[in-house]
PQR file of N, CA, C, O and H, with PARSE charges and radii, in Angstrom:
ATOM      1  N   UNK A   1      75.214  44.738 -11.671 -0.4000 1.5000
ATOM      2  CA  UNK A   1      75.772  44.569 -12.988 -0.0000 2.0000
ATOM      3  C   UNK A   1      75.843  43.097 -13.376  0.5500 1.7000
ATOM      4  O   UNK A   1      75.527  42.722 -14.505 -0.5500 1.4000
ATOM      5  N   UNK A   2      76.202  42.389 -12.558 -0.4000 1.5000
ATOM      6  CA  UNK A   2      76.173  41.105 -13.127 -0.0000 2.0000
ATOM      7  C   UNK A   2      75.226  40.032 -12.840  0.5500 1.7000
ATOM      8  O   UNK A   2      74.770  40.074 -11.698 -0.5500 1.4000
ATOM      9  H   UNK A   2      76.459  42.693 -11.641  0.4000 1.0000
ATOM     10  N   UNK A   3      74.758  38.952 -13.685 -0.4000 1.5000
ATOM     11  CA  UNK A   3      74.088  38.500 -13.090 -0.0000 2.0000
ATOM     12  C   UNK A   3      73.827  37.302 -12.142  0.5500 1.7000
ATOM     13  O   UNK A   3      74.941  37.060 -11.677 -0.5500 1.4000
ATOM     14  H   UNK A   3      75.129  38.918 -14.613  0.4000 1.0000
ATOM     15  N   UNK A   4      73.045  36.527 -11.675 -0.4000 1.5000
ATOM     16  CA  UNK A   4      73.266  35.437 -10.708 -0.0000 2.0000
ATOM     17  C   UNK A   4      73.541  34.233 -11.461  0.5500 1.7000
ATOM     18  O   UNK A   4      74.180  33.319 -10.939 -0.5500 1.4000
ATOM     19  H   UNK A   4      72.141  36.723 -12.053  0.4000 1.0000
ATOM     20  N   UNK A   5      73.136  34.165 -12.574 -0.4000 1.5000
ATOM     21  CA  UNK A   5      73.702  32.714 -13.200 -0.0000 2.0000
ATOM     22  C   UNK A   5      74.982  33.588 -14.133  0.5500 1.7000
ATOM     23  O   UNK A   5      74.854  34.757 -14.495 -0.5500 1.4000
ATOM     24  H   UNK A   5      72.617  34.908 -12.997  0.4000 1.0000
ATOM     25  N   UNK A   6      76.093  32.804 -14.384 -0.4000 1.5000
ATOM     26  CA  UNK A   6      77.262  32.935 -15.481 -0.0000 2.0000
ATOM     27  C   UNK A   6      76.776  32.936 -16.322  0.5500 1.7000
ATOM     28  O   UNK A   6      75.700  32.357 -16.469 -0.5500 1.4000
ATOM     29  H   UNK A   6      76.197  31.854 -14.090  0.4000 1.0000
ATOM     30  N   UNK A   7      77.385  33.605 -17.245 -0.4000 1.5000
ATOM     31  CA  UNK A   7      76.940  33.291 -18.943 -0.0000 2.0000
ATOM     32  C   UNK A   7      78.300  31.668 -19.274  0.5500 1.7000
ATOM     33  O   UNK A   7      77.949  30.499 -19.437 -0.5500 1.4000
ATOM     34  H   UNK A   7      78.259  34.075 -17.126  0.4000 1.0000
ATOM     35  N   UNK A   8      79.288  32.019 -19.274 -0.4000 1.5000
ATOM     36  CA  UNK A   8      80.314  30.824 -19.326 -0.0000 2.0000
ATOM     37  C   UNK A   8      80.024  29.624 -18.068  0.5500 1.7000
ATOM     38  O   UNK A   8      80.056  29.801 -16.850 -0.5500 1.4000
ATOM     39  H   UNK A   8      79.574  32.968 -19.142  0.4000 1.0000
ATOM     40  N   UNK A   9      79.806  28.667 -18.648 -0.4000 1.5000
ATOM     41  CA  UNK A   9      80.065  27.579 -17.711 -0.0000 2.0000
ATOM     42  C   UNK A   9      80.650  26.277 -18.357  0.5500 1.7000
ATOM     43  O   UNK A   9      80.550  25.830 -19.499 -0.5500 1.4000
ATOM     44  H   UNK A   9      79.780  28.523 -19.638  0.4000 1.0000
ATOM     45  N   UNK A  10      81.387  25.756 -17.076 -0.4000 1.5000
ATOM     46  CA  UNK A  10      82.602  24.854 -17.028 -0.0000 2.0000
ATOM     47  C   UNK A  10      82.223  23.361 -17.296  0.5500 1.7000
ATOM     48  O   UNK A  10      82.177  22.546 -16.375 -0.5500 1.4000
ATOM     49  H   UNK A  10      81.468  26.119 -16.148  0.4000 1.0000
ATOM     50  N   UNK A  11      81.982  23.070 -18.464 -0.4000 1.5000
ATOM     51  CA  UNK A  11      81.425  21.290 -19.087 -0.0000 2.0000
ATOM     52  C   UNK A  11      82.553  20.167 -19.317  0.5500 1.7000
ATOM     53  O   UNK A  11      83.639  20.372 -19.861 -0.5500 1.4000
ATOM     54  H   UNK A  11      82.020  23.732 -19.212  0.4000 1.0000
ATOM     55  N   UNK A  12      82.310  19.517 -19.042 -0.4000 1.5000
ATOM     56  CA  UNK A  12      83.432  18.288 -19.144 -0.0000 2.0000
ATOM     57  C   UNK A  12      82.346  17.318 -21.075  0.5500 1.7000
ATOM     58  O   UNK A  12      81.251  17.194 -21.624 -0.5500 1.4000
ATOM     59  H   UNK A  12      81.428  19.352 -18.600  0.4000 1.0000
ATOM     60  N   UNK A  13      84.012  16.920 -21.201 -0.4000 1.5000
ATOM     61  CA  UNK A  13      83.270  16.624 -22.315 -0.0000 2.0000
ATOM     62  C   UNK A  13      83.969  14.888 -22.484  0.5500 1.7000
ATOM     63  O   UNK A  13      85.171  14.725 -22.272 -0.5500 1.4000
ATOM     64  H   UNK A  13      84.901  17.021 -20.755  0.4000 1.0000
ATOM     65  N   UNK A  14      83.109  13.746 -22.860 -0.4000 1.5000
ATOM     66  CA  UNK A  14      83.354  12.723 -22.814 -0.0000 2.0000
ATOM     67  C   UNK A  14      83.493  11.518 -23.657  0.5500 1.7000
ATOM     68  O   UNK A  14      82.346  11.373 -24.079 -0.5500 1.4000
ATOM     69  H   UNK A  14      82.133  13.878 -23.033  0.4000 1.0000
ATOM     70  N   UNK A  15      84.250  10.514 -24.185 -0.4000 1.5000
ATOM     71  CA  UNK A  15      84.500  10.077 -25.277 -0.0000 2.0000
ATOM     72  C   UNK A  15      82.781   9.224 -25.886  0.5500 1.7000
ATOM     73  O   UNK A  15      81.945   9.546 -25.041 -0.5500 1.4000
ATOM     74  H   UNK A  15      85.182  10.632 -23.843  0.4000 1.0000
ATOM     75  N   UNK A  16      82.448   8.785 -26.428 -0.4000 1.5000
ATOM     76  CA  UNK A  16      81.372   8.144 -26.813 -0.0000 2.0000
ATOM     77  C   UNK A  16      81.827   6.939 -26.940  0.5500 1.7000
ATOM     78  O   UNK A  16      81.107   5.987 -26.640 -0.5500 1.4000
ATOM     79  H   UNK A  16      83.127   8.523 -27.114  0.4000 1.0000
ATOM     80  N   UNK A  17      83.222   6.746 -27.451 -0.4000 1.5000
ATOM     81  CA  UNK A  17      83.917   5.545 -28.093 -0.0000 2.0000
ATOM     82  C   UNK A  17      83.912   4.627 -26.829  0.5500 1.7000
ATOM     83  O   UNK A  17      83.083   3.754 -26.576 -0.5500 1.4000
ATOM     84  H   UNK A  17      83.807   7.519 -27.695  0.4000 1.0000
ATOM     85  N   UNK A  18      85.051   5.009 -26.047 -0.4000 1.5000
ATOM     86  CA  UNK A  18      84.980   4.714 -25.114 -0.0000 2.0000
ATOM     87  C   UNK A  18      83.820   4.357 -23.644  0.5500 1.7000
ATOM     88  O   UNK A  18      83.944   3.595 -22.684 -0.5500 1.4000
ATOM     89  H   UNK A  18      85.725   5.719 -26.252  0.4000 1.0000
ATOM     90  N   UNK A  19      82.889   5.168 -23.994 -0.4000 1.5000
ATOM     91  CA  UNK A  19      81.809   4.515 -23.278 -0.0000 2.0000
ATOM     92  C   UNK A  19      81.014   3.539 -23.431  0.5500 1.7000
ATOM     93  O   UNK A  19      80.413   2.999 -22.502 -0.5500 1.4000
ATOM     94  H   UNK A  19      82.789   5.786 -24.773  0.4000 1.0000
ATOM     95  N   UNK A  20      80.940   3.241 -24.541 -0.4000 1.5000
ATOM     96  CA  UNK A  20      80.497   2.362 -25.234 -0.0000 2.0000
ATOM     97  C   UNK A  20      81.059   0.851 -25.435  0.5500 1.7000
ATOM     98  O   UNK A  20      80.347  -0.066 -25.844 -0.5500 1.4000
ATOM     99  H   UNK A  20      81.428   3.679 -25.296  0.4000 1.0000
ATOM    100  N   UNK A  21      82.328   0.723 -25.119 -0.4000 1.5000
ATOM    101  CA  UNK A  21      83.397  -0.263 -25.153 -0.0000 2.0000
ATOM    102  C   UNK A  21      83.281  -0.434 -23.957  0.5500 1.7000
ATOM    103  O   UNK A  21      83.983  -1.432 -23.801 -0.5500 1.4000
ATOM    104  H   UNK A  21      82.906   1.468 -24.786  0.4000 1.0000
ATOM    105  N   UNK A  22      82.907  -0.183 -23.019 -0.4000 1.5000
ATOM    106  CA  UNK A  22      83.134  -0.263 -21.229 -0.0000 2.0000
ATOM    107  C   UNK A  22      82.767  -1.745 -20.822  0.5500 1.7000
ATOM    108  O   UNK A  22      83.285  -2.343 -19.878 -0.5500 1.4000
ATOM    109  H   UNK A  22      82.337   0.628 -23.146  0.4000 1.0000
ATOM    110  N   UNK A  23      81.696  -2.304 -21.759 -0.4000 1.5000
ATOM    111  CA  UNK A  23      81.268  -3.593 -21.363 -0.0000 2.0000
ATOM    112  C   UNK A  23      82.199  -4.038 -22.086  0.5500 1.7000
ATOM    113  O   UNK A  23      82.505  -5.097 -21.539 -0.5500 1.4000
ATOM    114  H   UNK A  23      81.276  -1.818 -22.526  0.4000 1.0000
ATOM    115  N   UNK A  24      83.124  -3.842 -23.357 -0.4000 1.5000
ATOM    116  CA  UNK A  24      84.200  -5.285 -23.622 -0.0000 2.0000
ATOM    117  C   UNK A  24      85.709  -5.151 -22.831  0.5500 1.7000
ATOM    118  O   UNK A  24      86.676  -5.862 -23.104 -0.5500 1.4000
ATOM    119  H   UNK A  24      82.875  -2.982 -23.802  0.4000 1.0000
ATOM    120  N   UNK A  25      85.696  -4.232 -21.939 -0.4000 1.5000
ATOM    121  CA  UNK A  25      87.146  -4.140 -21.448 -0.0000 2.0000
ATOM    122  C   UNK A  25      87.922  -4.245 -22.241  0.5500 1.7000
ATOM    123  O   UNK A  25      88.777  -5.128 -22.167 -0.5500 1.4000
ATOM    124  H   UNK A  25      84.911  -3.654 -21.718  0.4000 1.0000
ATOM    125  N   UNK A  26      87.860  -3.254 -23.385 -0.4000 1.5000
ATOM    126  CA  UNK A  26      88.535  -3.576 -24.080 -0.0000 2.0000
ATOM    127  C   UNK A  26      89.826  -1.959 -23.948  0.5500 1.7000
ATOM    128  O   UNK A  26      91.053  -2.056 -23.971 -0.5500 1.4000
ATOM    129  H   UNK A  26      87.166  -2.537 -23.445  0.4000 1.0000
ATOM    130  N   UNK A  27      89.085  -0.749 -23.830 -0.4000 1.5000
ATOM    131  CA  UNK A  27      89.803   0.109 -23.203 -0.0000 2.0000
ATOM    132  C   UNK A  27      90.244   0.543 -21.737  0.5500 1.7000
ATOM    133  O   UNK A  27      89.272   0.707 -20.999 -0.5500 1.4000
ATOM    134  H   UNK A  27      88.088  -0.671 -23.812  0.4000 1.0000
ATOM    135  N   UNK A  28      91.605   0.790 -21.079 -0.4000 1.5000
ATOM    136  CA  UNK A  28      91.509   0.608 -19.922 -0.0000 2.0000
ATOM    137  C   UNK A  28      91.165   2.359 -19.227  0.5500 1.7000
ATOM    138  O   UNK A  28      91.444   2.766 -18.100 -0.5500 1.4000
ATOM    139  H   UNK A  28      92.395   0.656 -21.678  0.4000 1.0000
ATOM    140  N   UNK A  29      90.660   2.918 -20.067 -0.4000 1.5000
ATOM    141  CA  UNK A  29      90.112   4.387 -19.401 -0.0000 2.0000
ATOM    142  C   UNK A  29      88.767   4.970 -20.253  0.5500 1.7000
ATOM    143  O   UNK A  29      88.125   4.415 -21.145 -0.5500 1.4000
ATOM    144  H   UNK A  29      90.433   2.587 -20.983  0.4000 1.0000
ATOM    145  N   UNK A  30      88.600   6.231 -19.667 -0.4000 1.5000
ATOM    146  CA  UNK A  30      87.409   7.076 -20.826 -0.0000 2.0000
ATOM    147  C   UNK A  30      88.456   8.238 -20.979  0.5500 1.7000
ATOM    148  O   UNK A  30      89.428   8.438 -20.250 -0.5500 1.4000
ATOM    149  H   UNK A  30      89.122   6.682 -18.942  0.4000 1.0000
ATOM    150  N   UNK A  31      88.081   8.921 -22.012 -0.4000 1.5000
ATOM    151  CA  UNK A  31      88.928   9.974 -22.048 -0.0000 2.0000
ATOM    152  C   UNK A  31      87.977  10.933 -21.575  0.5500 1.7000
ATOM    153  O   UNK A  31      86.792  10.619 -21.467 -0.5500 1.4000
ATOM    154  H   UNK A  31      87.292   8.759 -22.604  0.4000 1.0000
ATOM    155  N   UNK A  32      88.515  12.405 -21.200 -0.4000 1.5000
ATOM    156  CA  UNK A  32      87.670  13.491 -20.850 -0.0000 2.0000
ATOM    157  C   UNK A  32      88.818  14.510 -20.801  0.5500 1.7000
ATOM    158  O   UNK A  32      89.973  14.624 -20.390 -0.5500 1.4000
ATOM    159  H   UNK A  32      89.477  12.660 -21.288  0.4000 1.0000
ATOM    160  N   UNK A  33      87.495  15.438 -21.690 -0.4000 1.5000
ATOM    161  CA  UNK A  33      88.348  17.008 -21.375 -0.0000 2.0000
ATOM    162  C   UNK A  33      87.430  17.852 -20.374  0.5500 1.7000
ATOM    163  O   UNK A  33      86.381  17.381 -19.935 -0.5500 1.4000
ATOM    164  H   UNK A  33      86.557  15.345 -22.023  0.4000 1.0000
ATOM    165  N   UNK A  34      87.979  19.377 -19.975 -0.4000 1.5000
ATOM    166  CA  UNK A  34      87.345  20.097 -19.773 -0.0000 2.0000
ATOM    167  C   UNK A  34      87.576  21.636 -20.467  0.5500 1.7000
ATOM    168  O   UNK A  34      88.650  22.237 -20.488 -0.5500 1.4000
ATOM    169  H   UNK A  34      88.831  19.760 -20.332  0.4000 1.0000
ATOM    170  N   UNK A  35      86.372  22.079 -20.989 -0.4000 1.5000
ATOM    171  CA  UNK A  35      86.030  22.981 -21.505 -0.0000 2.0000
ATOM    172  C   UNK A  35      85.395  24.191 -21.223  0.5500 1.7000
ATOM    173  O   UNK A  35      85.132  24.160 -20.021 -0.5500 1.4000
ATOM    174  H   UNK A  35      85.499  21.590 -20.971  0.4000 1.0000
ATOM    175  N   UNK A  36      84.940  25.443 -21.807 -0.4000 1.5000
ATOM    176  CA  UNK A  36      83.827  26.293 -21.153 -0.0000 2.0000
ATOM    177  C   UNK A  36      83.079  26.749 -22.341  0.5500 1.7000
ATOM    178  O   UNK A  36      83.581  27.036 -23.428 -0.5500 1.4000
ATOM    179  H   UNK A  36      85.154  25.468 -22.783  0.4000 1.0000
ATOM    180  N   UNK A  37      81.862  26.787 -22.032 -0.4000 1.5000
ATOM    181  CA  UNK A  37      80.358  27.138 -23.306 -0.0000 2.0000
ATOM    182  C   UNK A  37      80.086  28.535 -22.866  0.5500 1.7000
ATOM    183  O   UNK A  37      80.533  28.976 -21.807 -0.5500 1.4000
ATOM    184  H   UNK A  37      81.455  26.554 -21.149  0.4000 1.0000
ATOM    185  N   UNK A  38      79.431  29.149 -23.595 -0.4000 1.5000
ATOM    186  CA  UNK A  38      78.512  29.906 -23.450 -0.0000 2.0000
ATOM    187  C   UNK A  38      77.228  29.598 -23.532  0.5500 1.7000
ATOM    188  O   UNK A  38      76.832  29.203 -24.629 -0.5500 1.4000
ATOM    189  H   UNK A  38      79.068  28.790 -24.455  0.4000 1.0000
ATOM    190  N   UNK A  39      76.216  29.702 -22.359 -0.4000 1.5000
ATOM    191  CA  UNK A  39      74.912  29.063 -21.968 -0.0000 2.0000
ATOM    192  C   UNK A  39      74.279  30.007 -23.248  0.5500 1.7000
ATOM    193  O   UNK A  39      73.590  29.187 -23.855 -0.5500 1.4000
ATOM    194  H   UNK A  39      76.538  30.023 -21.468  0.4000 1.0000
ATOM    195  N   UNK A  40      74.186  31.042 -23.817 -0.4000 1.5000
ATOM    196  CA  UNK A  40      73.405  31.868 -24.281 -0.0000 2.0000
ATOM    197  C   UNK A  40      73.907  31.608 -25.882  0.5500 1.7000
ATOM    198  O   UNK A  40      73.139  32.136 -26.686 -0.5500 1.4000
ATOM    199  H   UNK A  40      74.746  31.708 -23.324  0.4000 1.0000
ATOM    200  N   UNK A  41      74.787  31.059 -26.352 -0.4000 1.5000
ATOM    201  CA  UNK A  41      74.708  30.839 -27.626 -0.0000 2.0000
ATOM    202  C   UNK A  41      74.834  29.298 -28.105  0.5500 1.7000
ATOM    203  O   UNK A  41      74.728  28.979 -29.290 -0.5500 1.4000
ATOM    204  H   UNK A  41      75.411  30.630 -25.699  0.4000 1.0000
ATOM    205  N   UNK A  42      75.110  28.232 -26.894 -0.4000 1.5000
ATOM    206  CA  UNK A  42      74.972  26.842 -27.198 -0.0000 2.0000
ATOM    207  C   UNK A  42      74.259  26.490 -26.015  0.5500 1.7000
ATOM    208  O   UNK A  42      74.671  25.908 -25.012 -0.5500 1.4000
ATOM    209  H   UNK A  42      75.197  28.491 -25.932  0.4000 1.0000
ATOM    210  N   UNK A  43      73.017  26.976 -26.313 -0.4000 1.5000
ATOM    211  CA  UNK A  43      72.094  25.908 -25.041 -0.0000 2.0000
ATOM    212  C   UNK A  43      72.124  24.936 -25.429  0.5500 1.7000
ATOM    213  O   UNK A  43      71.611  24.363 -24.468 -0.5500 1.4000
ATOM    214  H   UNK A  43      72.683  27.450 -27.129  0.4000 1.0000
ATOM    215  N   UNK A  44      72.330  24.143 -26.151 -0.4000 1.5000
ATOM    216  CA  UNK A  44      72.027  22.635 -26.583 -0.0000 2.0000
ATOM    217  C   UNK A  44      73.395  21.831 -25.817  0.5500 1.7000
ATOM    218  O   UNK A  44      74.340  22.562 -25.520 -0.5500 1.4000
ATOM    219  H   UNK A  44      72.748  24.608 -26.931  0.4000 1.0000
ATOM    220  N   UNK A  45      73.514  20.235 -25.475 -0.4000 1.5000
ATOM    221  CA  UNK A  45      74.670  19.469 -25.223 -0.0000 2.0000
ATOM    222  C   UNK A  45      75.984  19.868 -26.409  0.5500 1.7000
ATOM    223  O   UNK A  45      75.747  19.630 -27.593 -0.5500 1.4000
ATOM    224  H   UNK A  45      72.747  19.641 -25.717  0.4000 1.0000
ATOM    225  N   UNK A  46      76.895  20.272 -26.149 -0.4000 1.5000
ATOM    226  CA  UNK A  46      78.526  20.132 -26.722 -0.0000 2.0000
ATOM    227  C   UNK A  46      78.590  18.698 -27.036  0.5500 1.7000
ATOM    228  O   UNK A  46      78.280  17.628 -26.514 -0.5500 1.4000
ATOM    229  H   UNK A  46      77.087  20.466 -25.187  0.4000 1.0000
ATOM    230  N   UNK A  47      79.268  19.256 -28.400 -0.4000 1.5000
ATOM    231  CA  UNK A  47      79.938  17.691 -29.101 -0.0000 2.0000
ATOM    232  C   UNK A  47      80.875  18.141 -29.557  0.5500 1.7000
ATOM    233  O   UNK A  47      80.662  19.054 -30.355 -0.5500 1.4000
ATOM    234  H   UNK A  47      79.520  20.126 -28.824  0.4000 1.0000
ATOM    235  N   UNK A  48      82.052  17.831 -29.354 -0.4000 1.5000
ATOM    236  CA  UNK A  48      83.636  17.916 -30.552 -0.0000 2.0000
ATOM    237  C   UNK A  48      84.380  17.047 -30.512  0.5500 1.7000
ATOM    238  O   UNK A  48      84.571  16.447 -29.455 -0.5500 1.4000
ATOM    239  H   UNK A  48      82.225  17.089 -28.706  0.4000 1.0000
ATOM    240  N   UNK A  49      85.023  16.720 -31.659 -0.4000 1.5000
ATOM    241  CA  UNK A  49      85.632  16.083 -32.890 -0.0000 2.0000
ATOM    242  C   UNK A  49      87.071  16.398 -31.454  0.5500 1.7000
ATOM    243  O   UNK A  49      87.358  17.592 -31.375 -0.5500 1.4000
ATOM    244  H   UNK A  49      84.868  17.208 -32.519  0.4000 1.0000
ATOM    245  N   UNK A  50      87.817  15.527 -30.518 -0.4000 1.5000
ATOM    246  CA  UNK A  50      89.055  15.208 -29.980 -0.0000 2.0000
ATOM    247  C   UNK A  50      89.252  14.116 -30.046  0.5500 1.7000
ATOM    248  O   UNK A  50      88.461  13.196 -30.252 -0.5500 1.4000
ATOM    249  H   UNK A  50      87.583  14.557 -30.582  0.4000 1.0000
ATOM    250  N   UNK A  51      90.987  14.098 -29.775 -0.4000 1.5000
ATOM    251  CA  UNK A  51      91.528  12.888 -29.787 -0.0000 2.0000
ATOM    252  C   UNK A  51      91.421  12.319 -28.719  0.5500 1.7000
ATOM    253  O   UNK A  51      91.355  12.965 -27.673 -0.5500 1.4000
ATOM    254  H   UNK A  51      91.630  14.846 -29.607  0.4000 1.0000
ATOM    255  N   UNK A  52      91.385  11.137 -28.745 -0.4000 1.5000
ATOM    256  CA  UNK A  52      90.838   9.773 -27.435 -0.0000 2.0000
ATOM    257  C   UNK A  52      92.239   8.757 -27.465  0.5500 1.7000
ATOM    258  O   UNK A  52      92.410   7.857 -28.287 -0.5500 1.4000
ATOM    259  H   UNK A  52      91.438  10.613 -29.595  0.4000 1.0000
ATOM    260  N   UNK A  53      93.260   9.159 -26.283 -0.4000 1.5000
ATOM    261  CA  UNK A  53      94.399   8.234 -26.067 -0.0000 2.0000
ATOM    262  C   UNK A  53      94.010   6.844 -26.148  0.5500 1.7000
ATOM    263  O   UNK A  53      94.743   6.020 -26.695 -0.5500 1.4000
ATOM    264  H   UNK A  53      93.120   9.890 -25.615  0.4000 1.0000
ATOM    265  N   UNK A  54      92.715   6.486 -25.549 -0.4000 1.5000
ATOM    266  CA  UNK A  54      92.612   5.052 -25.427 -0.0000 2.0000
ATOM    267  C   UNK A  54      92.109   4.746 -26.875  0.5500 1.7000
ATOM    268  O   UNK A  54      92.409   3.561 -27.024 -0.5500 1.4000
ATOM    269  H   UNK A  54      92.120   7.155 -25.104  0.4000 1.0000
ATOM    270  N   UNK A  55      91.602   5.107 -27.836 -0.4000 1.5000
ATOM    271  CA  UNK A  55      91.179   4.799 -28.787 -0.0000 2.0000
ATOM    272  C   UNK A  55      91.889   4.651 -29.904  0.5500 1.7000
ATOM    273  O   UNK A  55      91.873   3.805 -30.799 -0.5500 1.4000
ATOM    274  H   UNK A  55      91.358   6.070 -27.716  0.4000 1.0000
ATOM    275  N   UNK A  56      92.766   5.998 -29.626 -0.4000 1.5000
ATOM    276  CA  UNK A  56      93.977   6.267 -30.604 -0.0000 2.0000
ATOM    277  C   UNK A  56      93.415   6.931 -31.721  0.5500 1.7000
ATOM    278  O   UNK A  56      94.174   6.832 -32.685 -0.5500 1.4000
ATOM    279  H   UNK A  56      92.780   6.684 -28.900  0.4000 1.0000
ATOM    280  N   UNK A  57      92.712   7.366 -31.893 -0.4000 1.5000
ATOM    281  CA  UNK A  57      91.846   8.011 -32.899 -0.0000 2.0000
ATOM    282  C   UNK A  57      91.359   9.472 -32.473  0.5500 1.7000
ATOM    283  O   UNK A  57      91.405   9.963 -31.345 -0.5500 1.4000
ATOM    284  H   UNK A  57      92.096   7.447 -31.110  0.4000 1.0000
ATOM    285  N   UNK A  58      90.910  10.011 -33.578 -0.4000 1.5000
ATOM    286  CA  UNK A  58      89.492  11.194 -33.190 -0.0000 2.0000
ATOM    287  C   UNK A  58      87.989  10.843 -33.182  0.5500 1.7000
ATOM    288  O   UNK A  58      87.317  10.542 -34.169 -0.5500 1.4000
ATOM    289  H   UNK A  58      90.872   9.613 -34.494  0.4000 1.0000
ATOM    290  N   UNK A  59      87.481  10.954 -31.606 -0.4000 1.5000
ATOM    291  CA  UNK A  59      86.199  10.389 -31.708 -0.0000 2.0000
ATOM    292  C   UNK A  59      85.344  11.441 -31.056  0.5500 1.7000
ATOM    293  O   UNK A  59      85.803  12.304 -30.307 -0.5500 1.4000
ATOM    294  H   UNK A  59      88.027  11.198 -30.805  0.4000 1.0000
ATOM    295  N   UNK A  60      83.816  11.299 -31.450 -0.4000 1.5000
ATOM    296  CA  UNK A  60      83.568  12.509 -30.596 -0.0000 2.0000
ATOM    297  C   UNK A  60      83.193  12.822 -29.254  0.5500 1.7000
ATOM    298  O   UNK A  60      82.510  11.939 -28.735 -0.5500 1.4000
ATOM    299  H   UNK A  60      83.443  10.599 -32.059  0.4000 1.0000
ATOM    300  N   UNK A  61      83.409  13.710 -28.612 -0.4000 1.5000
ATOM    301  CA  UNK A  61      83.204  13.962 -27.027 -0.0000 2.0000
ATOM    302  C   UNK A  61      81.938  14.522 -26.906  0.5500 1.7000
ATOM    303  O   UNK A  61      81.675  15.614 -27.410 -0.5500 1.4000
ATOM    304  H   UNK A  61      83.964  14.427 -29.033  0.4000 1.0000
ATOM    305  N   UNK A  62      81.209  13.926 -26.337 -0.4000 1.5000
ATOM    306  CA  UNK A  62      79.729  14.522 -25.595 -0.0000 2.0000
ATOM    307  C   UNK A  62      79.735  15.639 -24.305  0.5500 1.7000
ATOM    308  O   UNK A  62      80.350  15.422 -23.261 -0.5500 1.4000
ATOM    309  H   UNK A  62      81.423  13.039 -25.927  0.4000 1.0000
ATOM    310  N   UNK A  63      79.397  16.162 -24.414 -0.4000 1.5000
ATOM    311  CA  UNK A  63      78.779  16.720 -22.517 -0.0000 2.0000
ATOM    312  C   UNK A  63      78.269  15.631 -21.676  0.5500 1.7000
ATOM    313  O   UNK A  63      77.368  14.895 -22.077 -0.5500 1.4000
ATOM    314  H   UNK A  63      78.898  16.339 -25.262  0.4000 1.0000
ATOM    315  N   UNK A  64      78.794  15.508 -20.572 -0.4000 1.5000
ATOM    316  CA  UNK A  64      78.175  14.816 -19.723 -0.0000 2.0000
ATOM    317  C   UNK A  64      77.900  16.114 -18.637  0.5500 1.7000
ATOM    318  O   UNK A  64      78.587  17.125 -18.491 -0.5500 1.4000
ATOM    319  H   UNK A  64      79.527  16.106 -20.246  0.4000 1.0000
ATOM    320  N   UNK A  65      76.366  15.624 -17.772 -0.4000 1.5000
ATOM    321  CA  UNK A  65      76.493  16.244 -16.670 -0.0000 2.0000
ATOM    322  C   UNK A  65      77.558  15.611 -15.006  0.5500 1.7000
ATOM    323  O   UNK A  65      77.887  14.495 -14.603 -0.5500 1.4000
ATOM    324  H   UNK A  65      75.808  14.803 -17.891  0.4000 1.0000
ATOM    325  N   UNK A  66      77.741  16.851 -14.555 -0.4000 1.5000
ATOM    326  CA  UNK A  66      78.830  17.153 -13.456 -0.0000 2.0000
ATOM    327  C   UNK A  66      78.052  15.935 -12.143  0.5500 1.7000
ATOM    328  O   UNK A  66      78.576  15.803 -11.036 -0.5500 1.4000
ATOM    329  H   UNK A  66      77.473  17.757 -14.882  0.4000 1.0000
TER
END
């Protein structure tokens, strides 16, 4: 019945803002959430619109791989 790959899998998602600032030290973290997709209706990389403590703002979070 089920199959060998998940349909849900577990993506961490990562600030852009913040990665990007890494060379001015200007933030002292990255932000990151974790989330879960469905492989079968977003094959493509995750992006959403969260808030980023170090930024203080809403910036958007990428997929990074694990």
């Amino acid at each position: 019945m089920a199959k060998g790959k998940d349909v849900r899998v577990t993506v961490i998602l990562e600030c852009t803002g913040c990665a990007r600032k890494d060379f001015n030290k200007k933030s002292t973290g990255i932000s990151r959430y974790i989330t879960q997709k469905n492989r079968h209706n977003t094959p493509n990389r995750l992006e959403l619109r969260k808030f980023c403590p170090y930024c203080s703002k809403y910036m958007i979070h990428g997929e990074i791989k694990k």
